[in-house]
Biopython code that builds the backbone (N, CA, C, O; Angstrom):
import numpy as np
from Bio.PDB.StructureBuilder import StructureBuilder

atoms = [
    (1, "UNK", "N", (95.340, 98.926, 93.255)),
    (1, "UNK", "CA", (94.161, 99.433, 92.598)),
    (1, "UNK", "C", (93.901, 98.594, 91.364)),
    (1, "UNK", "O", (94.877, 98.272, 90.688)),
    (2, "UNK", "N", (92.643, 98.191, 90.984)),
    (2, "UNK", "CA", (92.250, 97.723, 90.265)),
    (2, "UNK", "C", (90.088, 97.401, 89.566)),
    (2, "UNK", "O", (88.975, 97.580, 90.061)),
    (3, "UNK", "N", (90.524, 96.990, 88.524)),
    (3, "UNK", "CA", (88.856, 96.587, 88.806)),
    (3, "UNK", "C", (88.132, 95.274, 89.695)),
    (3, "UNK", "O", (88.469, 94.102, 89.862)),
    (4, "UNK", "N", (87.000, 96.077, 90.153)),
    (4, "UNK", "CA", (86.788, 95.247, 91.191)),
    (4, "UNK", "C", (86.438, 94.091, 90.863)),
    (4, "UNK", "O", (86.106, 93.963, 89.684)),
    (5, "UNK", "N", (86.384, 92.889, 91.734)),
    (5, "UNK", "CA", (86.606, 91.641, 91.067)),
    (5, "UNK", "C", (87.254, 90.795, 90.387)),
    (5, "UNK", "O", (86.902, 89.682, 89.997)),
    (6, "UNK", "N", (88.805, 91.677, 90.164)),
    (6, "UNK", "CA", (89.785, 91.090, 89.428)),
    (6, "UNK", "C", (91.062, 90.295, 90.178)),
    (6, "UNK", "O", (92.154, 89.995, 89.696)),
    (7, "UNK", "N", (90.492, 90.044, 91.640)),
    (7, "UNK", "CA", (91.492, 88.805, 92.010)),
    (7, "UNK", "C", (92.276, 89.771, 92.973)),
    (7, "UNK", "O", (92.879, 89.073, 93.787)),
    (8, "UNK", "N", (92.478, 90.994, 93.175)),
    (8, "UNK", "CA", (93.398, 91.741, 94.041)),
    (8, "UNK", "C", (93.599, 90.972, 95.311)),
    (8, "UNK", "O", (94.666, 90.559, 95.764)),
    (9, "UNK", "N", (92.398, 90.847, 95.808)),
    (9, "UNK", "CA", (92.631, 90.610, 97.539)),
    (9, "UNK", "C", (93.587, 89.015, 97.712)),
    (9, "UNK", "O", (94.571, 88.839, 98.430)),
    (10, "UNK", "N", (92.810, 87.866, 96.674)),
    (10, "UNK", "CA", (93.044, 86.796, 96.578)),
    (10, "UNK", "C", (94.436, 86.775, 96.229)),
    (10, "UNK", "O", (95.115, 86.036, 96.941)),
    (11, "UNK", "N", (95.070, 87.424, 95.273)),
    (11, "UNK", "CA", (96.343, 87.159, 95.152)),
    (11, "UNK", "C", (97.184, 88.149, 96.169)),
    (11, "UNK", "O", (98.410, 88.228, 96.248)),
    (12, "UNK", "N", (96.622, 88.570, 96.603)),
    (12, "UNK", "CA", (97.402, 89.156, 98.006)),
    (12, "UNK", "C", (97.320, 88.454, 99.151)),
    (12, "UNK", "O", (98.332, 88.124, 99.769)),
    (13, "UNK", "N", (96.436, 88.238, 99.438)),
    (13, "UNK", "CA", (96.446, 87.256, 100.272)),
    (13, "UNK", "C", (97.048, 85.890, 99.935)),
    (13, "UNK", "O", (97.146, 85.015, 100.796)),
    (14, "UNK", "N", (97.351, 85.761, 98.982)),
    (14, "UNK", "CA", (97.841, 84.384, 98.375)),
    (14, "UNK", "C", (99.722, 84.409, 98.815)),
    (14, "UNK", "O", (100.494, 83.556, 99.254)),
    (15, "UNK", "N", (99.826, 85.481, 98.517)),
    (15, "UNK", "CA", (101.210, 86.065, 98.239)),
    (15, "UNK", "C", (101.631, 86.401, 100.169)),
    (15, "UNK", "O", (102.678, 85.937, 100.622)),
    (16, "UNK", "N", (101.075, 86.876, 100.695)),
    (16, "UNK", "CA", (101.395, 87.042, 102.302)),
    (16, "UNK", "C", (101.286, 85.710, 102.820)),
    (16, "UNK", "O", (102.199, 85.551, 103.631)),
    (17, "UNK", "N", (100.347, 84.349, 102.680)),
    (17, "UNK", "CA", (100.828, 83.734, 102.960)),
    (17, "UNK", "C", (101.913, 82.993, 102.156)),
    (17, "UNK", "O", (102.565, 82.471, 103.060)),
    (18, "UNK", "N", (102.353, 82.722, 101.277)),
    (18, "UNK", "CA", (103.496, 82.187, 100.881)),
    (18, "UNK", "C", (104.662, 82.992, 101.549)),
    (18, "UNK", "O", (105.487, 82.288, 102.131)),
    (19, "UNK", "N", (104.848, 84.180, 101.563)),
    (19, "UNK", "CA", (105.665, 84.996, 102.162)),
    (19, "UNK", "C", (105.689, 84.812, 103.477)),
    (19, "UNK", "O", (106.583, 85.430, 104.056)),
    (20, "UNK", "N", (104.960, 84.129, 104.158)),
    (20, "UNK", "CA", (104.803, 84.250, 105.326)),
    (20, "UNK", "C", (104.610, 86.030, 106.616)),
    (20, "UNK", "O", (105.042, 86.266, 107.743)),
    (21, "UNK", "N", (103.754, 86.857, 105.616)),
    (21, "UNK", "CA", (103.564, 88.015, 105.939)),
    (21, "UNK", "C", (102.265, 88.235, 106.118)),
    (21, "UNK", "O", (101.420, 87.462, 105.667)),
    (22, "UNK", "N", (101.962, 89.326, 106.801)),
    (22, "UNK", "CA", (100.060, 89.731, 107.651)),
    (22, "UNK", "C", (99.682, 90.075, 105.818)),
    (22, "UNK", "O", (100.312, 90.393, 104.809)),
    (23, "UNK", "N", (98.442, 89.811, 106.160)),
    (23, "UNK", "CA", (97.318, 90.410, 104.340)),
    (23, "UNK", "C", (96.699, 92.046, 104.665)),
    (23, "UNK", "O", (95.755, 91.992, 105.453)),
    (24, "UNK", "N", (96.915, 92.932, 104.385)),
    (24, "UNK", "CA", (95.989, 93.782, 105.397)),
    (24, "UNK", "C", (95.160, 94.498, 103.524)),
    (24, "UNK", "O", (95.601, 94.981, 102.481)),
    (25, "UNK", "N", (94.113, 94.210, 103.973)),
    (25, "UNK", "CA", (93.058, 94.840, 102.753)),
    (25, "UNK", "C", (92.494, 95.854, 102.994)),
    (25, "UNK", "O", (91.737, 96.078, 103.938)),
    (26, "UNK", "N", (92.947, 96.826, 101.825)),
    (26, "UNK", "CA", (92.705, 98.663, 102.078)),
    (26, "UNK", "C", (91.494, 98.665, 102.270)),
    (26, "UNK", "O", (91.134, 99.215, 103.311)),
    (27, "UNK", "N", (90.231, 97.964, 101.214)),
    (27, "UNK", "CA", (88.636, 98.039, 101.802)),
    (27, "UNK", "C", (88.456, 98.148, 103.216)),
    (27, "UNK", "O", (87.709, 99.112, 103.387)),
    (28, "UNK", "N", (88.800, 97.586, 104.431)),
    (28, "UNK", "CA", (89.018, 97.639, 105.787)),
    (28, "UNK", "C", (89.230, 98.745, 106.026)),
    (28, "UNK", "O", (89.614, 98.682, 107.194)),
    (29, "UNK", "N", (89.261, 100.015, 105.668)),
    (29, "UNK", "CA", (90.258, 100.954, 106.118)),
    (29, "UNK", "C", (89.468, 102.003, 105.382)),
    (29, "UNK", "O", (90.017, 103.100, 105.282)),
    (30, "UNK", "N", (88.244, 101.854, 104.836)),
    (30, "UNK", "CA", (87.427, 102.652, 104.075)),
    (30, "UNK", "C", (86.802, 103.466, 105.432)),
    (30, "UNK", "O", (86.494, 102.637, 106.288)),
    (31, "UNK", "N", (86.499, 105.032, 105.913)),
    (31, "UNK", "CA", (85.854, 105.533, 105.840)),
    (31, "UNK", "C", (84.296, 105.130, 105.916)),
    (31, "UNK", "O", (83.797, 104.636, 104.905)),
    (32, "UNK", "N", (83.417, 105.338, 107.192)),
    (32, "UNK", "CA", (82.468, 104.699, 106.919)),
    (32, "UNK", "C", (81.557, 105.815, 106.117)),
    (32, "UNK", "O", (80.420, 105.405, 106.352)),
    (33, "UNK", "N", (81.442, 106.784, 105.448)),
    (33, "UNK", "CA", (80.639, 107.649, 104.862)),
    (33, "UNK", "C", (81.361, 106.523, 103.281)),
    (33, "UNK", "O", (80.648, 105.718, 102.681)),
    (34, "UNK", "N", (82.188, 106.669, 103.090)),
    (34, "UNK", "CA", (82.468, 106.093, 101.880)),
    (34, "UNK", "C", (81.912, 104.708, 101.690)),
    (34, "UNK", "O", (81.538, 104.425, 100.552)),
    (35, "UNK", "N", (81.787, 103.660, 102.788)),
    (35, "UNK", "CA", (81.685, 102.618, 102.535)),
    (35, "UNK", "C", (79.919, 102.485, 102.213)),
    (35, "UNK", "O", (79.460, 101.614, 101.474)),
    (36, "UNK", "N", (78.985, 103.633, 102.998)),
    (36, "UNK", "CA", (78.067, 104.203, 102.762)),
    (36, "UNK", "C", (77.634, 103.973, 100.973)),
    (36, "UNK", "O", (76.968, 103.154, 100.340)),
    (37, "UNK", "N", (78.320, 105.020, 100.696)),
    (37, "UNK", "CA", (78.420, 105.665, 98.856)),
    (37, "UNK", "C", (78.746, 104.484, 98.262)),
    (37, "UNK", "O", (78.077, 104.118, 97.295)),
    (38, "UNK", "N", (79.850, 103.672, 98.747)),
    (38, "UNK", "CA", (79.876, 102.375, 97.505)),
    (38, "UNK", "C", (78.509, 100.915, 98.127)),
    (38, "UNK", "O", (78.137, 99.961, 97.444)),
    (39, "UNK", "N", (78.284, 101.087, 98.858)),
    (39, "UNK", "CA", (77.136, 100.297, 99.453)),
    (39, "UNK", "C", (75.555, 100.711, 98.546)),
    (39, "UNK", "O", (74.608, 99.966, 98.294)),
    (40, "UNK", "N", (75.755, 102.197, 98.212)),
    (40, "UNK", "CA", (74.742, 102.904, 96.972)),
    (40, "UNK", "C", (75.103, 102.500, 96.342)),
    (40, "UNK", "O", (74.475, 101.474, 96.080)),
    (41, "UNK", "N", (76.169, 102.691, 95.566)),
    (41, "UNK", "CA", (76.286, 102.355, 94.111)),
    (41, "UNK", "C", (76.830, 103.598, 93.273)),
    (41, "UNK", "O", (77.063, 103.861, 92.093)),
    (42, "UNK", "N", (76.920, 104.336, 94.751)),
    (42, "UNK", "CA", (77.579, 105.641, 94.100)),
    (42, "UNK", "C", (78.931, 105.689, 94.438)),
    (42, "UNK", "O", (79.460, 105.059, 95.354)),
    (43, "UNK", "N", (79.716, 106.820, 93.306)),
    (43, "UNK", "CA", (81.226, 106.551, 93.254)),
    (43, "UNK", "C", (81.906, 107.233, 94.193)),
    (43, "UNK", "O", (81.346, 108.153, 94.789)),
    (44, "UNK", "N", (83.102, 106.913, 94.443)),
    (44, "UNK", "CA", (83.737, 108.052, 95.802)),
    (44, "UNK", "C", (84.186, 108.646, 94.387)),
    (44, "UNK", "O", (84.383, 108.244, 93.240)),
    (45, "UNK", "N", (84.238, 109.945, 95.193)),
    (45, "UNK", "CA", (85.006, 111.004, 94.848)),
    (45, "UNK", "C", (86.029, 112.369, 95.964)),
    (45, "UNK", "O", (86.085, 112.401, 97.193)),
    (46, "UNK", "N", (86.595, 113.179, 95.116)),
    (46, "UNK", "CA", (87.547, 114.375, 96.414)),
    (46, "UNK", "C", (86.356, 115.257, 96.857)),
    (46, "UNK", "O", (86.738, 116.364, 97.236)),
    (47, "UNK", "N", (84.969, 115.065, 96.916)),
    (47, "UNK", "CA", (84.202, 116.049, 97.068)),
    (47, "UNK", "C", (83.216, 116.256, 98.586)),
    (47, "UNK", "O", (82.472, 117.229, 98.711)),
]
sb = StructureBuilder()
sb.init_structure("model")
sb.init_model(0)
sb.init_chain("A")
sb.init_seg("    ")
for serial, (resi, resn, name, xyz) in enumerate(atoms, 1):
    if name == "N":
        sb.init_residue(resn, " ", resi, " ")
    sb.init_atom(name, np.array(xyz, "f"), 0.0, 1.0, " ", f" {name:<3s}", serial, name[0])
structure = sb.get_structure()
């Protein structure tokens, strides 16, 4: 978790391949009603 745009995926992915390990990025794995809401501009929430 982090702010968006701060390099997460890139240094994960940076890091699986040096490791020689799969990258798997949680965005992928979003919920499509959620991916919906951040595609608005609106925030997820528990609601």
């Amino acid at each position: 978790m982090g702010v968006s745009g701060s390099g997460k995926s890139t240094v994960g992915l940076l890091l699986a391949n040096e490791m020689g390990l799969p990258f798997f990025d949680a965005d992928n794995y979003h919920p499509s009603e959620n991916v919906k809401k951040m595609a608005g501009g609106n925030p997820l929430n528990d609601k």
